[in-house]
NUKOL-970352 format. One line per field, with one value per residue (C-alpha): x negated, y, z negated. Coordinates in nm, 2 decimals. Each point is the difference from the previous one (the first is absolute). Example, Ala and Ser with C-alpha at 12.3 -4.5 7.8 and 13.67 -1.06 7.14 Angstrom:
2
c1	(-1.23,-0.14)
c2	(-0.45,0.34)
c3	(-0.78,0.07)
//
This chain:
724
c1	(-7.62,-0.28,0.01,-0.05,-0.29,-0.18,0.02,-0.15,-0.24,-0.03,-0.02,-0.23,-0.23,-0.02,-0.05,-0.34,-0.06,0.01,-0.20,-0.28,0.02,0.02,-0.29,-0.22,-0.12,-0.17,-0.19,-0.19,-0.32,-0.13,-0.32,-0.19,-0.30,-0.20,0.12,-0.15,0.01,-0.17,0.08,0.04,-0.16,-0.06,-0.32,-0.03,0.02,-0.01,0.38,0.28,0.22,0.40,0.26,-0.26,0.08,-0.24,0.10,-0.22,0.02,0.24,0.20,0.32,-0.24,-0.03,0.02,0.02,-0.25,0.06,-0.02,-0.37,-0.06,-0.02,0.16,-0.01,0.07,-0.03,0.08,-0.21,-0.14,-0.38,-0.11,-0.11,0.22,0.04,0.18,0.17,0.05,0.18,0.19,0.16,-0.27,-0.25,-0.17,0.03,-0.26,-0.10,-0.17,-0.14,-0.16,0.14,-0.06,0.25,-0.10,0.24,0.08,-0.24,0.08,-0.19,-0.05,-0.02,0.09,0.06,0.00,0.22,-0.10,0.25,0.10,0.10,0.32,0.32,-0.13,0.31,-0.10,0.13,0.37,0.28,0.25,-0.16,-0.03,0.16,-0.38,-0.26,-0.22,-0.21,0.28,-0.30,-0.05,0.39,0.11,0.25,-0.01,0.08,0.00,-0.01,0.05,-0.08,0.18,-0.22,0.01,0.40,0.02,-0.24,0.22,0.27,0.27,0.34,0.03,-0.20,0.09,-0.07,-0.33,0.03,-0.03,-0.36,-0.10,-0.13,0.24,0.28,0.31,0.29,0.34,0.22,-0.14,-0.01,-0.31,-0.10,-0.33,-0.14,0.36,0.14,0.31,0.08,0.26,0.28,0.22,0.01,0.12,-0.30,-0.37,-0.25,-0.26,0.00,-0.09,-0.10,-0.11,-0.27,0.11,0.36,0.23,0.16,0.27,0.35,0.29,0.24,-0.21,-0.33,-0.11,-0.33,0.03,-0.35,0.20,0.06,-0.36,-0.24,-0.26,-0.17,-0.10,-0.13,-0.36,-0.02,0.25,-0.05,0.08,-0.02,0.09,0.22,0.19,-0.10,0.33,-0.29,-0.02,0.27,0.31,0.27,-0.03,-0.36,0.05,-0.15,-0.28,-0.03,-0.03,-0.07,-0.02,-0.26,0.05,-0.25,-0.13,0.15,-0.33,-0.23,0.06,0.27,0.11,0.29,0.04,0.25,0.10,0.18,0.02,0.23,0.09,0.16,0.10,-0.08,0.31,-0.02,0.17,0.21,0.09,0.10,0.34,-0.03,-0.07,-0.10,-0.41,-0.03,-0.23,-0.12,-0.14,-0.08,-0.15,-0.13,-0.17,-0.22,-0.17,-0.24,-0.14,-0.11,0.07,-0.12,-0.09,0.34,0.00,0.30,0.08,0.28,0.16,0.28,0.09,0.27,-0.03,0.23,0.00,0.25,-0.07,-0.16,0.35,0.36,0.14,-0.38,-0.08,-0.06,-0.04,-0.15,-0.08,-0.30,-0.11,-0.24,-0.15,-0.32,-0.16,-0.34,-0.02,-0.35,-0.12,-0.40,0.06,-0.01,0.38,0.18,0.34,0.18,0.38,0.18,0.32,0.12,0.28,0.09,0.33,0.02,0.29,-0.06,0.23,-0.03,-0.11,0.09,-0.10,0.05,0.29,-0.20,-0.33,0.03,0.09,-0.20,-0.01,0.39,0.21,0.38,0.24,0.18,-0.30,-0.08,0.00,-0.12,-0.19,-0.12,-0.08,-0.28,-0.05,-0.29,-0.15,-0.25,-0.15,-0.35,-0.29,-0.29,-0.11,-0.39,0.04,-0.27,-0.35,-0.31,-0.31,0.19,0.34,0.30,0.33,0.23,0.37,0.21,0.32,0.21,0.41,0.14,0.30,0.12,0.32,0.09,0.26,0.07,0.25,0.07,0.25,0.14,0.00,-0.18,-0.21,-0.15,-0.21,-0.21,-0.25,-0.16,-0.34,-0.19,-0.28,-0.34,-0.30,-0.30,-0.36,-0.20,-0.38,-0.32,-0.35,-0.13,-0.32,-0.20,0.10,0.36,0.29,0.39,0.29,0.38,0.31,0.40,0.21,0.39,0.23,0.39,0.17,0.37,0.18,0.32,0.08,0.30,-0.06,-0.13,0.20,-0.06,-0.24,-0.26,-0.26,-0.32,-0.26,-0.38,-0.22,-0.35,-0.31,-0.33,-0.37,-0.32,-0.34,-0.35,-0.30,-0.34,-0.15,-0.33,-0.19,0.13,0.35,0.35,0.30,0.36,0.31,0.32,0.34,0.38,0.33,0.28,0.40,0.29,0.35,0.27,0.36,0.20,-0.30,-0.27,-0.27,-0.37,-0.31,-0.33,-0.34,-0.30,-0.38,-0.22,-0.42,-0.29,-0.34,-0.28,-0.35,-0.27,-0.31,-0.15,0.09,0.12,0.26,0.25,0.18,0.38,0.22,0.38,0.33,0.35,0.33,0.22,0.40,0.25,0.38,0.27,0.13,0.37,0.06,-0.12,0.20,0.32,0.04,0.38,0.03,0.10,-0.26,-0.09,0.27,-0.21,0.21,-0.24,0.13,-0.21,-0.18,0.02,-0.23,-0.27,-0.39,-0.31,-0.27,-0.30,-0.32,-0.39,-0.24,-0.42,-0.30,-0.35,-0.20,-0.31,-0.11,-0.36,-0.15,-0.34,-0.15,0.21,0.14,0.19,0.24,0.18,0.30,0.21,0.24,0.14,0.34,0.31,0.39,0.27,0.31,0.31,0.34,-0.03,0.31,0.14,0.29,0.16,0.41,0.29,0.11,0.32,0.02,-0.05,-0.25,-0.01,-0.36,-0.15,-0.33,-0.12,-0.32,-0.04,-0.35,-0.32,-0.27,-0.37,-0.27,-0.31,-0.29,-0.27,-0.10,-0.31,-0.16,-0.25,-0.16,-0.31,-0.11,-0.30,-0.22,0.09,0.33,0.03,0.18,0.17,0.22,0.24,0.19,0.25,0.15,0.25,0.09,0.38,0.09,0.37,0.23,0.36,0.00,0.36,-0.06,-0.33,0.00,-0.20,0.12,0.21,-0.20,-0.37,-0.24,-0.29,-0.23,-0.05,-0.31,0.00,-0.34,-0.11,-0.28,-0.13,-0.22,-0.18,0.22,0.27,0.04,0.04,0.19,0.19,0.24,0.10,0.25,0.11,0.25,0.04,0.37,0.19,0.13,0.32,0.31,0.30,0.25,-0.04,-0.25,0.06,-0.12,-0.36,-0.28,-0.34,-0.29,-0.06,-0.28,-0.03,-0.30,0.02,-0.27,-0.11,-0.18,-0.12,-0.15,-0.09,-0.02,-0.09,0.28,0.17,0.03,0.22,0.08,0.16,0.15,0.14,0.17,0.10,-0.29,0.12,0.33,0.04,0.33,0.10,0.22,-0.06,0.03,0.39,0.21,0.12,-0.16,-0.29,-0.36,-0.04,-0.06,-0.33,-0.02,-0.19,-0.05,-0.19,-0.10,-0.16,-0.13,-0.15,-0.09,-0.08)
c2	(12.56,-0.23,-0.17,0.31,0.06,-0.29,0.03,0.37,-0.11,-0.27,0.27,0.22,-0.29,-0.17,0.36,0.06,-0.35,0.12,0.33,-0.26,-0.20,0.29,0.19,-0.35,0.02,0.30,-0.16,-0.21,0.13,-0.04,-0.10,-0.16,-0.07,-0.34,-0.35,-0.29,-0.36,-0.34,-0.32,-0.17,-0.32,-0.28,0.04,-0.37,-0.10,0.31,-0.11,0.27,0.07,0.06,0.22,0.17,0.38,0.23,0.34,0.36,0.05,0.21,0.08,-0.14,-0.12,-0.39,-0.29,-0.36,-0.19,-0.22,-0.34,0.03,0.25,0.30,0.38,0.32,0.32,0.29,0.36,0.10,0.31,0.03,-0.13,-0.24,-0.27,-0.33,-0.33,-0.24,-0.35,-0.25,-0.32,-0.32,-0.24,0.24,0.19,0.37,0.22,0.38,0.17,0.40,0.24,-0.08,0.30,0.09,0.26,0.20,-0.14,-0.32,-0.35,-0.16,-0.35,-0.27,-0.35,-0.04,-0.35,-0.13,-0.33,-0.23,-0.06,-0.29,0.20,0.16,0.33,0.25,0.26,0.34,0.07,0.22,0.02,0.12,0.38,-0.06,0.03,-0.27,-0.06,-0.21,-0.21,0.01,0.37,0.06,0.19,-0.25,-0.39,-0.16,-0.40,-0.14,-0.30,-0.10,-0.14,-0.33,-0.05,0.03,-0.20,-0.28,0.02,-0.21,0.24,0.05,0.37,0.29,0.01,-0.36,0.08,0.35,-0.17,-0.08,0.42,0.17,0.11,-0.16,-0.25,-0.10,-0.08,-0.18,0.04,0.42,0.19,0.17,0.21,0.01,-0.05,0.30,-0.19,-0.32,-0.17,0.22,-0.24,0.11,0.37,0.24,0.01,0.15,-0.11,0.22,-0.29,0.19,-0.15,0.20,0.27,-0.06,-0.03,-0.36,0.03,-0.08,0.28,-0.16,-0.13,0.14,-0.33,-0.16,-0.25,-0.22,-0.22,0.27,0.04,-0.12,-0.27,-0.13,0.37,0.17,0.09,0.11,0.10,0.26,0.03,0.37,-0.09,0.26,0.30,0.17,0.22,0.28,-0.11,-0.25,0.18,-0.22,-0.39,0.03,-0.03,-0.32,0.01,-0.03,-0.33,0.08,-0.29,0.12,-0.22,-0.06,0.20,-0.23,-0.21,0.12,-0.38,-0.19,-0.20,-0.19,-0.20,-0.22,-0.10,-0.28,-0.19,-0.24,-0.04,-0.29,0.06,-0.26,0.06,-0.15,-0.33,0.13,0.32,-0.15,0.12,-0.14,-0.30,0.18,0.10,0.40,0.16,0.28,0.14,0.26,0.10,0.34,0.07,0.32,0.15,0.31,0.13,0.36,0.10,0.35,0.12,-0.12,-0.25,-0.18,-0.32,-0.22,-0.20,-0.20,-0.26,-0.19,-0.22,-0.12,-0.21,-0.24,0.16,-0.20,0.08,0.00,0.28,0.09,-0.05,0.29,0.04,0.28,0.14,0.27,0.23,0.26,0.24,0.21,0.20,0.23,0.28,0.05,-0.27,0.14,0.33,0.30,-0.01,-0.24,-0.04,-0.31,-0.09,-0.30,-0.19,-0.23,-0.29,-0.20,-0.19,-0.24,-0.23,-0.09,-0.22,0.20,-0.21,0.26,-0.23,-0.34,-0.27,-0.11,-0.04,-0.32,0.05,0.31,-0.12,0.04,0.25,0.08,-0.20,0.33,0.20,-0.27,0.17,0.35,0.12,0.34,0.12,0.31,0.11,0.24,0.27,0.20,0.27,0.18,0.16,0.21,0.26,0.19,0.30,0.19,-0.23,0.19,-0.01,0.27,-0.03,-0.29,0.01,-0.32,-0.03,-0.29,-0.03,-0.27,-0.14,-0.31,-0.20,-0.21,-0.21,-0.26,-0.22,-0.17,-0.29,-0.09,-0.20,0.25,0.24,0.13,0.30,0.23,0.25,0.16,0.30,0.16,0.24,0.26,0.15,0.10,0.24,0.17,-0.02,0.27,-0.06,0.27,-0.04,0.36,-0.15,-0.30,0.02,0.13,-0.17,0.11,-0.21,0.15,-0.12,-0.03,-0.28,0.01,-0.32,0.00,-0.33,-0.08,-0.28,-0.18,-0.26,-0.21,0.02,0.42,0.19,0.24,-0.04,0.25,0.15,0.08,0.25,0.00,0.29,0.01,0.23,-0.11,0.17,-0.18,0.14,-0.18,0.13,-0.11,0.16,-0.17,-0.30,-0.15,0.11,0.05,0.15,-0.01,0.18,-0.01,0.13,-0.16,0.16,-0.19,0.03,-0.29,0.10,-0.25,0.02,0.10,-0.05,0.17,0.13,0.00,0.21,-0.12,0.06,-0.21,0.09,-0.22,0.07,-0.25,0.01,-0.28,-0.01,-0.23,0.00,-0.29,-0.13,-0.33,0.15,0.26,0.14,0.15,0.17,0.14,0.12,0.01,0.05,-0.28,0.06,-0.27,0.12,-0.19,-0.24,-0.02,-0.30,0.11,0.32,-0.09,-0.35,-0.09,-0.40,-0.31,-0.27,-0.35,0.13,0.38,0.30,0.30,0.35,0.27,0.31,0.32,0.18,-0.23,0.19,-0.19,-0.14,0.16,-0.06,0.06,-0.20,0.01,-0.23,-0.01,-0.29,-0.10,-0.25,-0.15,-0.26,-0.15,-0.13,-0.13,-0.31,0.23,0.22,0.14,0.20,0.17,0.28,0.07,0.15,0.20,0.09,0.21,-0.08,0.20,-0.06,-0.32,-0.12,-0.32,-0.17,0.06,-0.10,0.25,0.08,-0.16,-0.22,-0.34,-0.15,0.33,0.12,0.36,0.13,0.28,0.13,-0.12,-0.12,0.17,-0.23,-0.06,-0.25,0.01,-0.27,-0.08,-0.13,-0.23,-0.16,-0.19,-0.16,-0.22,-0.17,-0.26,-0.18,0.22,-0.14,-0.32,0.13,0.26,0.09,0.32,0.05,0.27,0.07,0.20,0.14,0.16,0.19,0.10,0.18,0.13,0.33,-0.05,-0.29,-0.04,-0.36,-0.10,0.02,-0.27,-0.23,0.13,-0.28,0.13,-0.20,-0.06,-0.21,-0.11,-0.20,-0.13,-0.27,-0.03,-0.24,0.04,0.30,-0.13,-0.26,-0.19,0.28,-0.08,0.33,-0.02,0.28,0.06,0.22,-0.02,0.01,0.29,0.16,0.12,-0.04,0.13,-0.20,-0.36,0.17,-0.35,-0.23,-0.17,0.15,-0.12,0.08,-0.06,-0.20,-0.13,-0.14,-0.02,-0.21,0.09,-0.09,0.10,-0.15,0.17,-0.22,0.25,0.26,-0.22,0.10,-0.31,0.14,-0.21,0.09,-0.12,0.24,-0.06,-0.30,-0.05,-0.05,0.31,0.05,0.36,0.28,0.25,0.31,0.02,-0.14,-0.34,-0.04,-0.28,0.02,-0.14,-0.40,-0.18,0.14,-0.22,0.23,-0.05,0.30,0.01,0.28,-0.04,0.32,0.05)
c3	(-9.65,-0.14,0.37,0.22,-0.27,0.10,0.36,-0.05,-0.18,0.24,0.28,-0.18,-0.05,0.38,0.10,-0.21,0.13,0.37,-0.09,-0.09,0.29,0.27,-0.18,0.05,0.29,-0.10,-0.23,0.20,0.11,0.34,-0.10,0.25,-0.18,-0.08,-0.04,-0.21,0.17,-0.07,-0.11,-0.30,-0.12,-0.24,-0.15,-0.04,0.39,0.13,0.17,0.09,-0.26,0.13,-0.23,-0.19,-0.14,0.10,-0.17,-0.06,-0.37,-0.19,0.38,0.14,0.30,0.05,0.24,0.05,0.18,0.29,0.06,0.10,-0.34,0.19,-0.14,0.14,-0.21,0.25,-0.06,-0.28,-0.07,0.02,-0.35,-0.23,-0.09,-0.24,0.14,-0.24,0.17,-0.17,0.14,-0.12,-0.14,0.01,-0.31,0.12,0.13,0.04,0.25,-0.08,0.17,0.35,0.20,0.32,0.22,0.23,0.34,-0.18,-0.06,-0.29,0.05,-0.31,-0.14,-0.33,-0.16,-0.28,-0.22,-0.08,-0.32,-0.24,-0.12,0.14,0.04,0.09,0.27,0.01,-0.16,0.12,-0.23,-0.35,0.13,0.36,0.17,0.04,-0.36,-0.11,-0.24,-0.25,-0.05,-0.03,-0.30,-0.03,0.01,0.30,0.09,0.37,0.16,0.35,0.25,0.00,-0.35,0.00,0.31,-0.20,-0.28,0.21,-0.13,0.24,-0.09,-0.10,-0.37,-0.09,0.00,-0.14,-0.33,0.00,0.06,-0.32,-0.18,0.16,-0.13,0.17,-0.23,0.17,0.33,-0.08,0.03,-0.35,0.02,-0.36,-0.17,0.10,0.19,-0.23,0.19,0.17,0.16,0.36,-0.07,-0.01,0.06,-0.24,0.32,0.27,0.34,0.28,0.35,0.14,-0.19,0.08,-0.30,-0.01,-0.26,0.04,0.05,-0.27,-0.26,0.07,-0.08,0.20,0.26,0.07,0.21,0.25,-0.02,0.29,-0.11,0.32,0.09,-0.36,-0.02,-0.35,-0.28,-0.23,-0.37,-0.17,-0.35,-0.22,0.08,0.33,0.04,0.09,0.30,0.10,-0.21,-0.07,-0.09,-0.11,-0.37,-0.06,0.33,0.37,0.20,0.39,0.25,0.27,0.41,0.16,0.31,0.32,0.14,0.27,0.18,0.04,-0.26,-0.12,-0.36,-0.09,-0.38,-0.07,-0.36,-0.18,-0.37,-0.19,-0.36,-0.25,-0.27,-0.32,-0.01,-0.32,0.16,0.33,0.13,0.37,0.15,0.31,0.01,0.01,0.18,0.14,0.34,0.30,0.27,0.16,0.32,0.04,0.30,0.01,0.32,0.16,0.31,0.15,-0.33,-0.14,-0.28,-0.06,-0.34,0.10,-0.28,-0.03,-0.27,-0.18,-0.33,-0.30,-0.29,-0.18,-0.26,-0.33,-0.23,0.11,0.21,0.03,0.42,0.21,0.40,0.18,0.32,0.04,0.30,0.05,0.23,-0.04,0.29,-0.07,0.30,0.00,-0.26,0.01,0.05,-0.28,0.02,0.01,0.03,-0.18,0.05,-0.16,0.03,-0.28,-0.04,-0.29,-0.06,-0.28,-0.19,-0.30,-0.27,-0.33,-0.34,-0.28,-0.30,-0.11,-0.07,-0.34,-0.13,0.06,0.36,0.13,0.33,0.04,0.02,-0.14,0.25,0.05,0.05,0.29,0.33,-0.04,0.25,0.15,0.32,0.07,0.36,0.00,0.28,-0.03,0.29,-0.11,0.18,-0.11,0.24,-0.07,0.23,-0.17,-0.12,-0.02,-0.24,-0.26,0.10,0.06,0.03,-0.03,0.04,-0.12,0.12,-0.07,0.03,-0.19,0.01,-0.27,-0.02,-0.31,-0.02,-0.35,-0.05,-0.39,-0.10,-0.20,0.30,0.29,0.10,0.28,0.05,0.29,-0.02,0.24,-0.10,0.23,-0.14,0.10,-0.15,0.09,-0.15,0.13,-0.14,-0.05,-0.03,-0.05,-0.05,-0.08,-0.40,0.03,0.14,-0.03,0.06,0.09,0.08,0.04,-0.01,0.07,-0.02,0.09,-0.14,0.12,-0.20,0.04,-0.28,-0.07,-0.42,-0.01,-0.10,0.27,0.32,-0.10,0.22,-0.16,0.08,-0.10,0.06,-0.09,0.00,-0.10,-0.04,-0.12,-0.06,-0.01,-0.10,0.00,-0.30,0.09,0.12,-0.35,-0.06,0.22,-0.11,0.16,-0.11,0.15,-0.02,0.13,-0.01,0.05,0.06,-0.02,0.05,0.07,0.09,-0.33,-0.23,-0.18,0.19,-0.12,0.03,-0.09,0.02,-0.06,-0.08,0.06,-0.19,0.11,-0.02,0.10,-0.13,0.17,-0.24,0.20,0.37,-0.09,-0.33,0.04,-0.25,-0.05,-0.15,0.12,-0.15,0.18,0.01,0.15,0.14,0.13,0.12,-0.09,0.29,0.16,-0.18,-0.31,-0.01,0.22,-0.11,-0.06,0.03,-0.23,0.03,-0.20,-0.25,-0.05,0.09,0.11,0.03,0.17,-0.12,0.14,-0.23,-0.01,0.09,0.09,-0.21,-0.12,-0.10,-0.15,0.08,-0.06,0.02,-0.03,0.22,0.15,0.31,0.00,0.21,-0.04,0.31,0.26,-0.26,-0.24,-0.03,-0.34,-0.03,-0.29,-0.15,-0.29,0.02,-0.13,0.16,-0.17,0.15,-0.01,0.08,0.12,0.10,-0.08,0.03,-0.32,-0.19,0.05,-0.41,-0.05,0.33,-0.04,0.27,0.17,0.10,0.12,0.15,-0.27,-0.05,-0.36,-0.01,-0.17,0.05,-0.03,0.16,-0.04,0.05,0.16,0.40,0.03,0.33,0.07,0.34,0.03,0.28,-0.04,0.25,0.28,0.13,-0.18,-0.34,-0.11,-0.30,-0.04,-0.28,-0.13,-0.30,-0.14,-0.35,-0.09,-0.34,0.09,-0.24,0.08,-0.21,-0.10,-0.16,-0.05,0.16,0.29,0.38,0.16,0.23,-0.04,-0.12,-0.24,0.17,0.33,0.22,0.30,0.16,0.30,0.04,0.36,0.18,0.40,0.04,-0.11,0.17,-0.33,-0.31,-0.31,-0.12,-0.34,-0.14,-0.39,-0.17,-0.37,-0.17,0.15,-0.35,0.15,0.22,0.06,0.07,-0.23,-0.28,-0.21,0.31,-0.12,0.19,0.13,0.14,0.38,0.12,0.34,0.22,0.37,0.28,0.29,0.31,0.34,0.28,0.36,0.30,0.24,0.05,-0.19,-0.41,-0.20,-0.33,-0.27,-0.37,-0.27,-0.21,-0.39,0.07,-0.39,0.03,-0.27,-0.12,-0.06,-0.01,0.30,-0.28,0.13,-0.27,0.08,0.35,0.01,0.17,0.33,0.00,0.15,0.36,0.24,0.34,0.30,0.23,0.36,0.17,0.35,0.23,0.34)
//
């Protein structure tokens, strides 16, 4: 009974789904009209400038420059108009009272300056339509693809820690300590790729690794719940990894690097030198308005403890139809397999670097595919239509030495955003979103399958030249084979006041929803001497969330951000003990909880590009309601800053957490603070870029916030990167 339910409402759902998409045609006007086209500039040598945004305000209508800065936005109706221009490295700039006439082209350049600091262009993912990331009603931290690839990282999330708002336990991505440290099963971020979600079938956990690096342009970072508009796994924020558009000339880039590992001599457990390394080959080109990204790479590490190397292999496909046109259409191909030894926590305190002799051995196995396009059939100056559909495959094979595990999952989903501009001060944004998840598993104790349907509807108002308001509206349903089903909604309130152009003012309120995952609910295993037994009735997590902020720069030197803010949480589920069975553990949803703090940043850039400093810090009052003790695995205070010399050719990265107040698994272990300084340095030698880092430069010694598993030792890593 409860499955022919689903697959009505399954029915019922992918039916309203094609009413939408056969009525959208319709709305596309055949407007012939007037187009805008010029060329965009740096004010400071009057150059070109490539991969600039050239949008019309407050509409779904924008474009990329070319490599010689040109755009073209054709198909307007007669009018006046206002053009925001922002690109990386540049300060952004405005252009009003453009007048189009119709069957007229209105030629103009605009010019940008250049600017000391990072300034983040236009930003997707807060409200699913290009905004200024300053005048959101909700925070949201970026980081570039140059900045990341300067950061010598080897995935996405390494560098993830040094965004606003952001720390990483464990290697696990917590956005303003709504996630703490969930061992692998469950995601309180929602990762999307271009708007694709990213999470695992079984666990729902986030993968980086599986992550492109070479090809990101930007990553975005919406901070608290945005379930409004993203339903399910957005409790704690959104983090969305933006490629890059395929380049206009042929090009190819190689990255290579090497890494030895300089291990205490007290700690040493091998004779043997460990190390680390990889390579990766990428090549871009278009041909006959085709773009097409080539990448294909392989790396692995010995690992700095025991049973701590890896080896992977990486390939990926992306091809644009149409890269400068008004639609676009973007498929993608992606392939990850890794093995990995598993370290699950030390042999002693005196020996963190080892592991139990029994527990020597373990390893895993992930094989990962993932097929995803987005098609724009409809893009017009008050009306766009996007449709993301998307198929992953995702097999994992454990072996323990108390017993081995499988699973495979395969996920289809896809959605459609239909967007409205009635006019230059209103803007609507709807959608559907439908996800089928199949599972087999060796340790479930059935092989589920899991729907997800989603409907979502956002308003944004321009009350005046002053103040914007959005309000927006998701329902959502979970059902699972044999389980309880949910249905949630989630409001979303916002409003943004500018009293000044350079400060901006916010203020938002939300409600945040994460489902429980396969593994969390099904779960019927025996592992490290834990039984787990699965729950049936287990719901999703729930929460309430509201900030107040503000973002000011002065000049081009400074730039200031902050927000104070407060999440409920309900029914967070944890893993919890069975009453009267020894060493026998459950997922329930027994948590109340609290967190509340505040979210500081600060950029200043000095002497043009010969200095710069960005710092970020983080505040966390936690309390489990229950109890009235804090949360497991959130730090009160976190900073993270970055001192930068000749664009950073010389940097020093310094990152602090103070004494995580609790754990759950050894509550008596000491505890300290982390403190850890890394180097680096850059040189470019034509189309040539050496980088070189050393990481822990201190030789720190620390508990990565897991219980009994140390900090990374003194990392000495080379990295070249020619192109051609």
């Amino acid at each position: 009974m409860a499955r022919s339910m689903l697959i009505r409402k399954c029915v019922r759902f992918t039916m309203a789904a094609a009413c939408l998409l056969t009525a959208a045609p319709g709305l596309q006007a055949q407007v012939t009209g007037g187009a805008i086209e010029g060329i965009v500039r740096s004010a400071e040598d009057s150059l070109p400038v490539s991969q600039a945004t050239v949008r019309i305000e407050r509409t779904p209508l924008g474009v990329l420059t070319d490599e010689g800065g040109s755009f073209r936005l054709a198909r307007l109706a007669p009018g006046t108009y206002s053009l925001q221009v922002t690109a990386p490295g540049f300060a952004a700039a405005s252009r009003a009272g453009v007048v189009v006439g119709d069957g007229e082209t209105t030629l103009l350049d605009v010019y940008v300056s250049p600017s000391v600091i990072s300034v983040p262009g236009l930003v997707v993912t807060a409200s699913r339509s290009r905004e200024n990331p300053d005048e959101s009603p909700v925070s949201v931290s970026v980081l570039d693809g140059q900045e990341i690839q300067q950061r010598n990282v080897n995935n996405v999330g390494e560098a993830l820690p040094f965004a606003q708002g952001v720390v990483a336990n464990a290697g696990q991505l917590d956005i303003r300590g709504a996630s703490g440290l969930s061992r692998g099963v469950g995601s309180r971020v929602l990762v999307l790729m271009d708007g694709h979600r990213m999470l695992k079938g079984v666990g729902s956990e986030a993968d980086f690794e599986a992550l492109p690096l070479m090809d990101v342009e930007r990553v975005e970072v919406v901070k608290g719940p945005h379930s409004s508009l993203y339903g399910t796994g957005a409790l704690g924020g959104v983090v969305n990894v933006i490629t890059a558009v395929p380049s206009e000339t042929p090009e190819t880039v190689v990255r290579g690097y090497f890494g030895a590992y300089d291990t205490p001599s007290r700690f040493r457990f091998t004779d043997e030198a460990l190390s680390t390394a990889g390579i990766g080959i990428q090549h871009s080109r278009r041909i006959r308005g085709v773009g097409t990204t080539l990448f294909l790479g392989a790396d692995g590490s010995d690992g700095f403890r025991e049973n701590g190397g890896y080896s992977r292999w990486q390939g990926r496909v992306k091809t644009v139809f149409g890269p400068d046109s008004e639609r676009p259409l973007d498929a993608f191909v992606d392939w990850t397999q890794r093995d990995a030894d598993q370290f699950y926590t030390w042999l002693s305190k005196d020996q963190p670097l080892e592991v139990d002799p029994v527990e020597f051995g373990d390893w895993l196995r992930e094989t990962d595919v993932t097929v995803g396009a987005t098609l724009r059939p409809v893009m017009t100056q008050s009306t766009s239509l996007q449709i993301r559909p998307i198929f992953d495959y995702n097999a994992v094979q454990n072996h323990f030495h108390d017993g081995d595990d499988s699973h495979h999952s395969s996920r289809l989903a896809a959605d459609a955003q239909l967007d409205l501009a009635p006019s230059l001060r209103h803007a609507v944004t709807t959608g559907v979103e439908a996800s089928w998840t199949d599972v087999t598993s060796t340790i479930l104790v059935v092989d589920p399958s899991i729907i997800d349907l989603g409907g979502y509807a956002q308003d944004e108002i321009q009350l005046s030249d002053r103040w914007r308001a959005v309000a927006g509206l998701r329902l959502d349903y979970h059902g699972a084979t044999s389980a309880e089903s949910d249905l949630v909604a989630s409001p979303r309130l916002g409003v943004v006041y500018l009293p000044s152009n350079p400060v901006s003012l916010r203020a938002s309120v939300s409600r945040g929803y994460r489902a429980p995952s396969a593994a969390e609910q099904y779960t019927a295993t025996t592992q490290f001497g834990f039984k787990v037994v699965p729950n049936l009735d287990l719901t999703g997590e729930r929460s309430w969330s509201a900030e107040v902020g503000t973002t000011a720069r002065v000049g081009r030197w400074l730039r200031l951000d902050g927000a104070l803010f407060y999440s409920d949480f309900d029914d967070l589920i944890e893993p919890s003990p069975v009453p009267s069975q020894l060493f026998t553990f459950q997922f329930q949803n027994v948590s109340r909880a609290r967190v509340a703090g505040l979210d500081v940043g600060a950029e200043v850039g000095l002497y043009r590009d010969k200095l710069a400093f960005k710092a970020n810090y983080l505040f966390l009052d936690s309390e489990d309601k229950s109890t009235g003790n804090p949360l497991p695995y959130r730090s009160p205070h976190n900073l993270t800053l970055t001192v930068s010399a000749f664009r950073d050719l010389i940097a020093v990265d310094y990152l602090f957490r103070s004494e995580v107040e609790a754990v759950l698994a050894y509550p008596l272990d000491p505890r300290g603070s982390i403190s850890v300084v890394d180097l680096r340095l850059a040189y470019r030698i034509g189309n040539w870029v050496v980088m070189g880092k050393v990481a822990n430069l201190l030789q720190s010694e620390y508990v990565d916030i897991q219980e009994r598993n140390p900090g990374a030792s003194r990392l000495f890593r080379l990295t070249v990167m020619p192109s051609f």
